[in-house]
N, C-alpha and C positions, 0 to 999 in steps of 0.2 A: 699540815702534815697528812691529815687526813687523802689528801688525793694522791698524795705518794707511797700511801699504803695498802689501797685500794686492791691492789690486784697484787697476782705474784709472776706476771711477768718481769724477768731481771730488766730487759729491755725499755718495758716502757715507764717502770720504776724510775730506771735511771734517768729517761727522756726528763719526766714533771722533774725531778730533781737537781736537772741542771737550768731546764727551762725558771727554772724557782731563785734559781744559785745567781744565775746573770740577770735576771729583773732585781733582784734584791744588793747585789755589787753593783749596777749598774754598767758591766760589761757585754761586749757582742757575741763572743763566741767562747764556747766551752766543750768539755768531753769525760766522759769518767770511761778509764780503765782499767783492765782488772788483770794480774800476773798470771800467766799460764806456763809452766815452766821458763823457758828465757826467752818469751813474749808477753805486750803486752799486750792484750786483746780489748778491741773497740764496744764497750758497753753502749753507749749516748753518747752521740756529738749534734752540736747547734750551731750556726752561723758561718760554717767553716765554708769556703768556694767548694763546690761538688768536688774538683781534681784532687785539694790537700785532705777531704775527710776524707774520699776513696784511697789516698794513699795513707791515711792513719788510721784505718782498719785494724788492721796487725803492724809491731814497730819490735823492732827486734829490743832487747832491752839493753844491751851493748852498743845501741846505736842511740839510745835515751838517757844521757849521762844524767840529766837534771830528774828524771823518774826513777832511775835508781837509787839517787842521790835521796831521796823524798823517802824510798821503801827502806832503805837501809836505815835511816836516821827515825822516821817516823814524823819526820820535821816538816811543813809546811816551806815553801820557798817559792819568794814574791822579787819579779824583778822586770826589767825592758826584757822583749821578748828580741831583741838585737844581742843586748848581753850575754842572756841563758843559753841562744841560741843559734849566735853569727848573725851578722844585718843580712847576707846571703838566705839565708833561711826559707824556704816558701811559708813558714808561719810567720817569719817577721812582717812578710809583707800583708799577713791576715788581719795580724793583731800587734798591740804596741807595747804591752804590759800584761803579766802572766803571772796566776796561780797557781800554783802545783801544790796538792794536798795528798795524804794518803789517805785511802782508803784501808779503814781498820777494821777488824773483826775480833776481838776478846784479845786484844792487844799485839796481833798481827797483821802485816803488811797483807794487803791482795794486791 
């Protein structure tokens, strides 16, 4: 934990802590982001093809049924990434199976 506290860049916080998140699941690719009014703004992402992280930068949150879903409930939600998200998907074809977690703060959603 120690290296993910290190500094106070939000940025590269998030980086060690997804880099941490996927060697420890043993998944390839990840991202923390965080609500900005009805966006969801790109903290850290990892293993994504350069084109789908560039276009999950910013993801509108009406367009992130499965992120809302997670902010609203508080609930963590594990599934095929075909499922969550159409086999169409440009994530489906990144990844095969997907965590979505909230990010909490004194028992709110970001």
């Amino acid at each position: 934990m120690q290296a993910s506290t290190s500094t106070l860049e939000l940025s590269e916080v998030g980086r060690r802590l997804i880099e941490r998140a996927l060697v420890t699941t043993n998944m390839q690719l990840g991202g923390l982001w965080r609500a900005e009014r009805h966006m969801l703004v790109c903290i850290a992402q990892h293993g994504y093809s350069s084109q789908l992280a560039a276009e999950r930068m910013t993801i509108p949150l009406s367009e992130s049924r499965v992120s809302a879903q997670v902010m609203r409930t508080q609930q963590p939600i594990y599934g095929s990434t075909a499922t969550l998200y159409g086999i169409e998907s440009a994530l489906a074809q990144d990844a095969k199976t997907v965590v979505v977690l909230p990010l909490l703060h004194r028992g709110r959603a970001l």
